[in-house]
C-alpha positions as a Markdown table, in Angstrom:
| # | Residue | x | y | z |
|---|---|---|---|---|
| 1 | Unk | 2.3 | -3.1 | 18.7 |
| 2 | Unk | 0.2 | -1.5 | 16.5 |
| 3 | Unk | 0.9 | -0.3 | 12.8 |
| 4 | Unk | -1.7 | 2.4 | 13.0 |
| 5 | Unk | -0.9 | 5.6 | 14.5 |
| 6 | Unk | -3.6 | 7.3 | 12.1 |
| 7 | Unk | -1.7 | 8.2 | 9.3 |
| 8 | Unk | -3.5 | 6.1 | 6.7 |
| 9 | Unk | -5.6 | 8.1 | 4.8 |
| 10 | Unk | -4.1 | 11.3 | 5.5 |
| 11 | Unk | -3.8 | 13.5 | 2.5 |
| 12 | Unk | -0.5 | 14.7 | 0.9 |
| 13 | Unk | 0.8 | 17.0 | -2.0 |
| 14 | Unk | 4.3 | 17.3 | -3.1 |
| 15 | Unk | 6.0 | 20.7 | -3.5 |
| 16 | Unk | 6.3 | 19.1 | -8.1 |
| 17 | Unk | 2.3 | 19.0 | -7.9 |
| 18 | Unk | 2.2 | 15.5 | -7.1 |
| 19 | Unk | -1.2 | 14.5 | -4.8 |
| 20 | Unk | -2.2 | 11.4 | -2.8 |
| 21 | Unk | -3.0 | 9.7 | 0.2 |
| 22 | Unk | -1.2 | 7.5 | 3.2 |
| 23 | Unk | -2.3 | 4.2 | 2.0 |
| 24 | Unk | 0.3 | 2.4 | 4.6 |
| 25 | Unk | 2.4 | 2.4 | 7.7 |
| 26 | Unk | 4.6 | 0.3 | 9.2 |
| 27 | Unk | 6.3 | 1.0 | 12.3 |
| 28 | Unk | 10.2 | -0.1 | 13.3 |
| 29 | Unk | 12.6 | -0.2 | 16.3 |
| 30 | Unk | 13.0 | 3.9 | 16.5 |
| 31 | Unk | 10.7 | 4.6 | 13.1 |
| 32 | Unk | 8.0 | 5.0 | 10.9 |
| 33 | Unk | 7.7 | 4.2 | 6.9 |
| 34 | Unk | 4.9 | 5.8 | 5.5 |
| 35 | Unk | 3.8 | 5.1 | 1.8 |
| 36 | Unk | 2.2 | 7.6 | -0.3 |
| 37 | Unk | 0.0 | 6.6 | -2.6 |
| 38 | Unk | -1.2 | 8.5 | -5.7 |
| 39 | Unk | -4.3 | 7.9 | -8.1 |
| 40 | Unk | -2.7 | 6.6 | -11.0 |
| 41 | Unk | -1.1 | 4.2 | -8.5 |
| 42 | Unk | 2.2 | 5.4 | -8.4 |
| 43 | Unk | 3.7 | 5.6 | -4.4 |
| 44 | Unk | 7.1 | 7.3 | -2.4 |
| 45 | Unk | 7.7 | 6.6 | 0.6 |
| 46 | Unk | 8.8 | 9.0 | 3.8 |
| 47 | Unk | 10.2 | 7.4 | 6.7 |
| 48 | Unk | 10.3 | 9.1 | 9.8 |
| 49 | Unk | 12.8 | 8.3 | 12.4 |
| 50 | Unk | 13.3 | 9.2 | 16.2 |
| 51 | Unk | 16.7 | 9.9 | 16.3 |
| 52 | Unk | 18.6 | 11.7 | 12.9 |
| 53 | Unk | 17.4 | 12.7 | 9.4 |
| 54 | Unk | 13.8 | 11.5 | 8.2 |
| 55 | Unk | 14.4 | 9.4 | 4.7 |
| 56 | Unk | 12.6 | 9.2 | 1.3 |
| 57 | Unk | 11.0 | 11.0 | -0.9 |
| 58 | Unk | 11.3 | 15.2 | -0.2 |
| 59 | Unk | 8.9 | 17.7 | -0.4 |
| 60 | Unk | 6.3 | 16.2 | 1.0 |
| 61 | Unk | 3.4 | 17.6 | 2.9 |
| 62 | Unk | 0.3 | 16.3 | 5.1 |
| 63 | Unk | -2.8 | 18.0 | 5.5 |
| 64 | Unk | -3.8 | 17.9 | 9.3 |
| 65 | Unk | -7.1 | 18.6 | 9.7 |
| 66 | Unk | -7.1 | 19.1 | 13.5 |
| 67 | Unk | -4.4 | 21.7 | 13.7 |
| 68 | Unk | -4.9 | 24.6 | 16.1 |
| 69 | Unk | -6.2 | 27.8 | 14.6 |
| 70 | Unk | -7.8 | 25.6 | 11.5 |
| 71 | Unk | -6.8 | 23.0 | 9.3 |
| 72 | Unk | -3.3 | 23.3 | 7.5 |
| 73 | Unk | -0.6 | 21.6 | 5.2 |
| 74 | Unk | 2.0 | 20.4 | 7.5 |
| 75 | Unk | 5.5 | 19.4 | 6.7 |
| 76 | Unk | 5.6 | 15.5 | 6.9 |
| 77 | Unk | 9.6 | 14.5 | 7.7 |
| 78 | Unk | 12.4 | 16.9 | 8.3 |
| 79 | Unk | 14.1 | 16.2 | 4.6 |
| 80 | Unk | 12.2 | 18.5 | 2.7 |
| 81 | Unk | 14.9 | 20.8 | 1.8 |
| 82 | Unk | 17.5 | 18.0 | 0.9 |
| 83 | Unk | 18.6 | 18.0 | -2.7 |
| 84 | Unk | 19.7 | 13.9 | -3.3 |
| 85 | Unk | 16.6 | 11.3 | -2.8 |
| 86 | Unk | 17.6 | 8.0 | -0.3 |
C-alpha cells in the first residue's frame, strides 16, 4: 500500500500563528499520521483515524486548494477544539 495519499506538501497554519507544510505520511491499520513541518524545523504531528477521535497536535488547518467554490483553509482532524494534547 502506498504512503501517499497526497498530503505531503500540503500547507498548514495553526490557530497560535504557527505555519508549515506536510513533509510526511504514513498510513496504519485504520489511520493516518501526518507530520507537520515548520521552517525553523520544528514538527507536530495529526493523526487521523477511521473510527473515534483524530490525535495530536490541535488547531490545525490545511489549505485545499481544489475545494468547491475556491480554495480554502480546511480543518485537518476532528480534535481541534480539544483542550489536553495526546
Amino acid at each position: 500500500m502506498s504512503d501517499d495519499l497526497g498530503w505531503i506538501g500540503k500547507k498548514v497554519r495553526n490557530a497560535d500563528g504557527r505555519e508549515g507544510v506536510i513533509s510526511s505520511e504514513i498510513s496504519g491499520f485504520c489511520f493516518r499520521h501526518l507530520t507537520l513541518t515548520m521552517p525553523n524545523g520544528t514538527t507536530d504531528h495529526v493523526q487521523l483515524n477511521v473510527d473515534g477521535e483524530d490525535r495530536g497536535g490541535i488547531g490545525w488547518e490545511w489549505y485545499c486548494e481544489n475545494f468547491d467554490g475556491g480554495p480554502k483553509w480546511l480543518i485537518l482532524g476532528n480534535n481541534t477544539a480539544r483542550t489536553d494534547k495526546q
